[in-house]
Structure formats: C-alpha cells, structure tokens
C-alpha positions as CSV (number, residue, x, y, z in Angstrom):
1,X,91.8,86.5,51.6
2,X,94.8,83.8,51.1
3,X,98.5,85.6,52.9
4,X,100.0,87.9,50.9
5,X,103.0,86.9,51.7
6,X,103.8,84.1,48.9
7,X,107.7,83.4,49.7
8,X,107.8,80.1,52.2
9,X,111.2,81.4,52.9
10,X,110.3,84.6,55.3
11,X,107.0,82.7,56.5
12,X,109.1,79.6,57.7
13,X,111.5,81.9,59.7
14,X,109.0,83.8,61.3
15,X,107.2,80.5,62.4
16,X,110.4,79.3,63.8
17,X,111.0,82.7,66.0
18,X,107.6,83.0,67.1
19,X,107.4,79.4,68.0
20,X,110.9,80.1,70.3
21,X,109.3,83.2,71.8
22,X,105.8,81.8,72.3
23,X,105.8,78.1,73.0
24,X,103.2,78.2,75.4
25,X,101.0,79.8,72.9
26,X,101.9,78.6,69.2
27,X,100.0,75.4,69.5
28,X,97.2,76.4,71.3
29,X,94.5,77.0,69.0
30,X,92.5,79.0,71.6
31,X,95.3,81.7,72.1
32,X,95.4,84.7,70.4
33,X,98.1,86.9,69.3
34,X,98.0,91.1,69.6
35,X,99.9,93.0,67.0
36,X,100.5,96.8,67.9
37,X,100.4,97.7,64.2
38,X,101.1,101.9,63.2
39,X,100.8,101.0,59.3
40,X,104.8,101.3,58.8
41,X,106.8,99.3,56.8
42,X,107.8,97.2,60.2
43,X,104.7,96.6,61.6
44,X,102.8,96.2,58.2
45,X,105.2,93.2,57.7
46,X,104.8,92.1,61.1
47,X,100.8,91.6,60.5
48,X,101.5,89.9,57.1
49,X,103.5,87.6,58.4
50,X,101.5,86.8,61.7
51,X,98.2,86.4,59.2
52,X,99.7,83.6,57.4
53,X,101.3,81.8,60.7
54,X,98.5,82.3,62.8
55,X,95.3,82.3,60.4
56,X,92.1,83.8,62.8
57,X,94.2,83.9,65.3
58,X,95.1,87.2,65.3
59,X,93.8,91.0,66.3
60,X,95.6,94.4,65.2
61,X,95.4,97.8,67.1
62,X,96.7,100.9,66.0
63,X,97.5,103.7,68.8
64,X,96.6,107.1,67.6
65,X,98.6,109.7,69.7
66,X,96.7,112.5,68.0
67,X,100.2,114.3,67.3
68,X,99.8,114.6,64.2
69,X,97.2,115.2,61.5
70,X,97.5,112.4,59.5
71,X,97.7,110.2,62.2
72,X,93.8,109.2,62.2
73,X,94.1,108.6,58.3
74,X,96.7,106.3,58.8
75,X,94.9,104.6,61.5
76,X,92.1,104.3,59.2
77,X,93.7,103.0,56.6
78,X,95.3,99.9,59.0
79,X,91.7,99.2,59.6
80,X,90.8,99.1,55.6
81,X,93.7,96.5,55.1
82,X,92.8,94.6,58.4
83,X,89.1,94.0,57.3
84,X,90.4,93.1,54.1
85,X,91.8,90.3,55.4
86,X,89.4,89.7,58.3
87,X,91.8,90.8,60.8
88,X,90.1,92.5,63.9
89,X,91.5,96.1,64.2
90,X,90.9,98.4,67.0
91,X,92.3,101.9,67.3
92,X,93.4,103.2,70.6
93,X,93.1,107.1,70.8
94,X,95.4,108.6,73.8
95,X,96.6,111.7,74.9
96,X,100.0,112.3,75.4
97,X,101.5,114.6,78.4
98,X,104.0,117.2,78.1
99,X,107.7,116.5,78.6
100,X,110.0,114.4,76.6
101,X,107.2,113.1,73.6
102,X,108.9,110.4,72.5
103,X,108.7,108.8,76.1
104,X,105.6,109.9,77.1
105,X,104.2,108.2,73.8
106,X,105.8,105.2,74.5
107,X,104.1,105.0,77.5
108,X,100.7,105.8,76.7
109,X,101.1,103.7,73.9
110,X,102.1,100.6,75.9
111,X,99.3,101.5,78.9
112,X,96.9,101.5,76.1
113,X,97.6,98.3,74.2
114,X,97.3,96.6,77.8
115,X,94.1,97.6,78.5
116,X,92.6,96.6,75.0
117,X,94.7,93.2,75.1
118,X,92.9,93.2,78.9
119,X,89.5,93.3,77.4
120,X,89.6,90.9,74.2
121,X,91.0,88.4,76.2
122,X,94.0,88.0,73.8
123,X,97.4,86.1,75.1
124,X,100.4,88.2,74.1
125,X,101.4,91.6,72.6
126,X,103.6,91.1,69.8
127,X,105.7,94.7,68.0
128,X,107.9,94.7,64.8
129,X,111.3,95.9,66.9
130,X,113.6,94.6,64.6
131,X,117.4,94.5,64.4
132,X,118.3,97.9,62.8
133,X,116.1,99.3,65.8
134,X,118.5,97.7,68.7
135,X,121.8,99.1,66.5
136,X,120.4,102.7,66.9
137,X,119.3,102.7,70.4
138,X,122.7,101.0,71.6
139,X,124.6,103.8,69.3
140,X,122.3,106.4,70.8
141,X,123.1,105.6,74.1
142,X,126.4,105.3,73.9
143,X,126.8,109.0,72.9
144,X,124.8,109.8,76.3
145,X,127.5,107.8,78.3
146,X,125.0,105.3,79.2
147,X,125.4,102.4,82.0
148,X,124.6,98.7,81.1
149,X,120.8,99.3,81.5
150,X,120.5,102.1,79.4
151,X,122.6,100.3,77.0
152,X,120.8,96.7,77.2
153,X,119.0,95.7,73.7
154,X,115.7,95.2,73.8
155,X,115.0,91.3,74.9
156,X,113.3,89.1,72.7
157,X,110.9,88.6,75.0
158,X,109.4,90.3,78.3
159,X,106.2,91.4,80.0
160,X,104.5,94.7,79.1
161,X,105.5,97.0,82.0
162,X,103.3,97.0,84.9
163,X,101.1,93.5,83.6
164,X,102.2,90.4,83.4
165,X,101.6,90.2,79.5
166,X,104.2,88.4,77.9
167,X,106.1,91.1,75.0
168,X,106.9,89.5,71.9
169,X,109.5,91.0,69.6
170,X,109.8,87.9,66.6
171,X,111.7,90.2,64.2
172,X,114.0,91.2,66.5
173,X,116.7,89.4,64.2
174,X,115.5,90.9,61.2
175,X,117.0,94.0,59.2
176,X,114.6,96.7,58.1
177,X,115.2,96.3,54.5
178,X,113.9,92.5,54.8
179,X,110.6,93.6,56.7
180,X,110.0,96.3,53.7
181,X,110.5,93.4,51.4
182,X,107.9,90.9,52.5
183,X,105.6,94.2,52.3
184,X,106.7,95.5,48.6
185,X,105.9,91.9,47.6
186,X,102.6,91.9,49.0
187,X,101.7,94.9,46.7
188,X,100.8,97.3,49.9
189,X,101.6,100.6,51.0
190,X,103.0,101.3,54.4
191,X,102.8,105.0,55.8
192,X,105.1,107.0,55.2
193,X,105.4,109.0,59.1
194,X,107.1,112.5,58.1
195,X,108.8,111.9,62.2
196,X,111.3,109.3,60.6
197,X,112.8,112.1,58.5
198,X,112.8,115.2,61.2
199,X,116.6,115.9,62.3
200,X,115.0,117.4,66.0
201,X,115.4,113.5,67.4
202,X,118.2,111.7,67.3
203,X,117.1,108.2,66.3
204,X,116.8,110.1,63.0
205,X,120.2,111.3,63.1
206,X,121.8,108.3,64.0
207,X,120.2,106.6,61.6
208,X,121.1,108.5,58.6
209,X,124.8,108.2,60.4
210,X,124.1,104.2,59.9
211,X,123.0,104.2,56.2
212,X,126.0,105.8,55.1
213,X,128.4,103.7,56.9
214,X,128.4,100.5,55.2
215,X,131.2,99.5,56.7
216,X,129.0,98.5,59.8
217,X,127.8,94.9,60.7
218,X,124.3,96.6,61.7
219,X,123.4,92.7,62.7
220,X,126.5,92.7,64.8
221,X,126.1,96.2,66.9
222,X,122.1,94.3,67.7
223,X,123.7,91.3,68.9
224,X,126.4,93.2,71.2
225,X,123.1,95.0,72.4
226,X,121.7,91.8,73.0
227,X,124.5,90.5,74.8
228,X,124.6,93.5,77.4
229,X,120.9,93.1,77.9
230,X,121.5,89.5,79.5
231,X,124.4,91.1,81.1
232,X,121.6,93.2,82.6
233,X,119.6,90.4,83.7
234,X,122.5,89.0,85.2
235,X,123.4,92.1,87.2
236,X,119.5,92.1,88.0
237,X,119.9,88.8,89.4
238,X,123.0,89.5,91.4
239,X,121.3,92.7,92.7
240,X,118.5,91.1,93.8
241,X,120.8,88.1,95.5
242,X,122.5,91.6,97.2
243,X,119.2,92.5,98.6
244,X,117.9,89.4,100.3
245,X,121.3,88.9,102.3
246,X,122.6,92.8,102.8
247,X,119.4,94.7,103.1
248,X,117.7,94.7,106.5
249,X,114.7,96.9,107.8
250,X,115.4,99.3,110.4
251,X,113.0,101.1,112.4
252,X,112.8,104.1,110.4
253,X,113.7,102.6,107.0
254,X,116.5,100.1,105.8
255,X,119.6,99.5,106.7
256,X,122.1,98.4,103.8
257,X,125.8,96.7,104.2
258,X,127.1,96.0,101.4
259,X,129.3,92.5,99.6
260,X,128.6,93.4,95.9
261,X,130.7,95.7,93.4
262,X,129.5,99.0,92.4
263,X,127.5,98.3,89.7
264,X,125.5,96.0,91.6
265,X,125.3,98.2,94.9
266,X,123.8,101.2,92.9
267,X,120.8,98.7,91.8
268,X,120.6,97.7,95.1
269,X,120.7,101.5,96.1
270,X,118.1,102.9,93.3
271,X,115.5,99.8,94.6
272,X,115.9,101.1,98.2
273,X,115.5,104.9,97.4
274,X,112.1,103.4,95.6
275,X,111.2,101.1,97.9
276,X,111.0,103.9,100.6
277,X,108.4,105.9,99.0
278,X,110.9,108.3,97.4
279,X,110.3,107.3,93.0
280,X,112.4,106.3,90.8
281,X,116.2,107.7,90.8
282,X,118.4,108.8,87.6
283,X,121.2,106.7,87.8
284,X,123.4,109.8,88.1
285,X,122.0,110.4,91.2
286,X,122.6,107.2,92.6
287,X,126.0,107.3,91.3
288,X,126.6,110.2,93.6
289,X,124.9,108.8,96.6
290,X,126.8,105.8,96.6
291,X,130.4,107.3,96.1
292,X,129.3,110.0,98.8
293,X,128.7,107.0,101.0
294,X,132.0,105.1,99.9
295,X,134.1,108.4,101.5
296,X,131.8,108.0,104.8
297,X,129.9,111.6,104.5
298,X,126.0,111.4,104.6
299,X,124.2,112.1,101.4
300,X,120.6,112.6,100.3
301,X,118.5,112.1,97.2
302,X,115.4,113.6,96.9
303,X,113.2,113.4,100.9
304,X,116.2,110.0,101.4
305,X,118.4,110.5,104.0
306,X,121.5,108.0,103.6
307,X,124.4,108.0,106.5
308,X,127.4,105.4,107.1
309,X,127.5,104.1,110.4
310,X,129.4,100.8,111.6
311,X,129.9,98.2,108.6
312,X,126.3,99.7,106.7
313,X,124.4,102.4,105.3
314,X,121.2,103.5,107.0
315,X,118.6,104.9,105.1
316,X,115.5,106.8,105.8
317,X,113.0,109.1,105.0
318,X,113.3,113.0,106.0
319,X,111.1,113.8,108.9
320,X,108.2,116.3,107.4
321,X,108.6,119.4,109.3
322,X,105.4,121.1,110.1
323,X,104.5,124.6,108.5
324,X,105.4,127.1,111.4
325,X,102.5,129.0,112.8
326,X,101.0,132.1,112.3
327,X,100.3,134.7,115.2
C-alpha cells in the first residue's frame, strides 16, 4: 500500500525530527523502529508518518491493559490497518495492579513494550507524546506544588526505564490538532477512548481548562517544560558531581558532608536513602529529612537513620531487632 499520508509538508518535518532524535539509526537500513501504537488520533498519526519515512522498517504493538471492554476491539482493529499496510503488529496483553491506574499502566505498559522490542530485535521505541501532552502535565503539576523533577517535560529523547532502549518522542513539537490532521487526511478512523472525556482524572480536566483558554501559547507552556527538563538534567549532573566528592562509605552506611544547595543535596539525599536498601523516597520526605538535618536533630525516613555529627551527616540502616521470646 503507497503512505497515506500525501502532504510532503508533515512527511518532511517528521524526517527531519526523527533524523535529530535517531541519527545512529535513520540511515541504517538494518535498524528497525518500534511504534507503541493504541489506535488514537496521536499514535495513528505517528505510524502513518513513520510508514512513509521508514518503508519495511517498521513494527507496531498495541498494549491491551484489559481495563476496559473495548479495549481488545480497538487492539484489533490497529492490527487490521497495520496488515493493511504490511506493518507487523503485535498486541501486548498485561495486567495492571491496584493503586493509582494511570501509573500502574504506564508501567506495565512500558515493561511490556521492552520485552517485545527485546525479542524482535528492533532498535528504538518511538510514542506520539506530542506538545499539547507536555502543556498539561507541566499545568498539572504545577497545581500539586511540584519540584523541578516533577515539573521537567518530557525529553525528546531517553532510554525506556530500566533498559538501555533509546525512547523516541519525534512529535514532541507537534500540537494535537496537526497529528489529527495527517490522520483525517488519510481517510482513517482513530479510537475514540471514552477515558479522554471522564472528569475523575485530571489530565481531562486540565485539558478542557486548555481548550477554552485561547489566550494560551500551548507551544510555549511545552517549551518552558522543556526548558526545566534540562534544568533537571543539569541538577542531575550537579548531584551526581555532589556524590563523587561529599559522599563517603562508613562502616555501617554512608557518610554525607555536604557543598551543594538544597536542591541538589535532597537528590543527593533521595539516592543515598535508595542506595541503602531503603526504596525510593517522596520528595516530601526528603524535604523533611534534610531541613531536620540543617537544625542539627536526627531524623529518619522509613528503616534510614540520619544524624549530624562534625561537618557531615551519617546515615545508616536501623538495626533489625529480634522478635522477643516466648516462655
């Protein structure tokens, strides 16, 4: 089947950002592309235009979280258009636990798409994040007082977490409304997920918020969150410069003095409550360890026992105190 996508325009700009994202990959006839595809307007566009960039070089999976009943239809019917055009498809059934959904999807979603990228041998995952996306995460976060992490747009490029596959997002510059063109023009149909319309989350909510205020620059709020996410990496590089010359072992843990400001000590802090066995802290409560530090008072966070001594922290693990005996 030729692309369905007949305007050079969109095709040429894709090229261009995939090429920037991918270099290592675009030329090489041998390396193929992933596409996480759901059937939506975003990620419908997104395998349209990687079919025409990257003819038989491509393969399509669609993640089925089994929460809802459609949910195998639509997988289904990403299958039907990807044999259409002779796009392999795959679709990846997991089960998601209890707890915040959204996040637990996201993860079983991204520890599933690894796996099959593992197995076909392909090169790189590539989503359909696109700009509109970064606005309402950075708005969203804001209104839960986030720090720079939580506010930090996603990057254009990164690894899938826990693998060292590189992430692709190539329409990360693009606004919703474009993607939705380049697939009305191709004369498909993208699902339709009932979830984008539900009040209970507040992506939705934000994003009706957005669509009536045209007064926003929704291509400007992505770039600000694009900005703070290499503010992020900068801090992550500072942090980690922190590490190598402040943090020492000790003989029952690690022993910290620190150079940096505070928004570099509390990454240095949340990597040494992880790196002794005790998981990963909510910023909150590293906030609270750190100030509790600053006023020279012992703190704890979860089994991590923190006290200030001479010109350092030292931090170690709470001794495990054995079950008492019965007579």
């Amino acid at each position: 089947m030729d692309s369905l996508v007949a305007d050079a325009e969109p095709l040429e700009r894709f090229r261009a950002g995939l090429a920037a994202l991918w270099p290592e990959g675009i030329g090489k006839a041998e390396a193929r592309l992933a596409l996480a595809v759901s059937g939506g307007p975003d990620s419908l566009a997104l395998l349209l235009l990687a079919y025409a960039v990257l003819p038989g070089r491509i393969e399509a999976a669609t993640v089925d979280h089994g929460l809802r009943a459609e949910s195998a239809d639509e997988a289904a019917e990403v299958a039907r258009i990807c044999s259409q055009l002779g796009v392999m498809h795959a679709t990846l059934r997991v089960d998601v636990a209890a707890g915040n959904i959204q996040a637990e999807a996201r993860d079983a979603r991204y520890a599933a798409l690894a796996r099959w990228i593992e197995e076909r041998g392909l090169a790189a995952l590539a989503t359909a994040h696109h700009a509109d996306d970064q606005a309402e995460t950075l708005l969203m976060r804001l209104n839960r007082a986030s720090g720079v992490a939580g506010l930090a747009g996603a990057r254009a490029r990164g690894q899938v977490t826990g693998t060292t596959i590189p992430l692709l997002r190539p329409v990360l510059d693009w606004r919703r409304v474009e993607l939705a063109q380049v697939v009305a023009a191709s004369g498909l149909v993208a699902t339709d997920d009932p979830s984008n319309a539900n009040d209970r989350f507040d992506r939705v909510r934000i994003r009706k918020v957005l669509a009536d205020a045209d007064w926003l620059d929704i291509a400007a709020v992505a770039r600000s969150a694009a900005h703070i996410a290499e503010a992020d990496a900068a801090l992550d590089w500072m942090a980690d410069l922190e590490w190598r010359s402040c943090v020492k072992k000790e003989p029952m843990g690690l022993r910290y003095r620190p150079q940096a400001p505070r928004a570099v000590a509390l990454r240095v802090l949340a990597r040494i409550v992880s790196e002794l066995g005790c998981g990963a802290p909510r910023g909150g409560a590293v906030a609270r360890l750190f100030d509790t530090l600053v006023e020279g008072r012992p703190a704890s966070i979860g089994e991590l026992v923190a006290r200030p001594n001479a010109g350092g922290w030292s931090f170690a693990k709470a001794p495990v105190r054995a079950a008492k005996r019965k007579d």
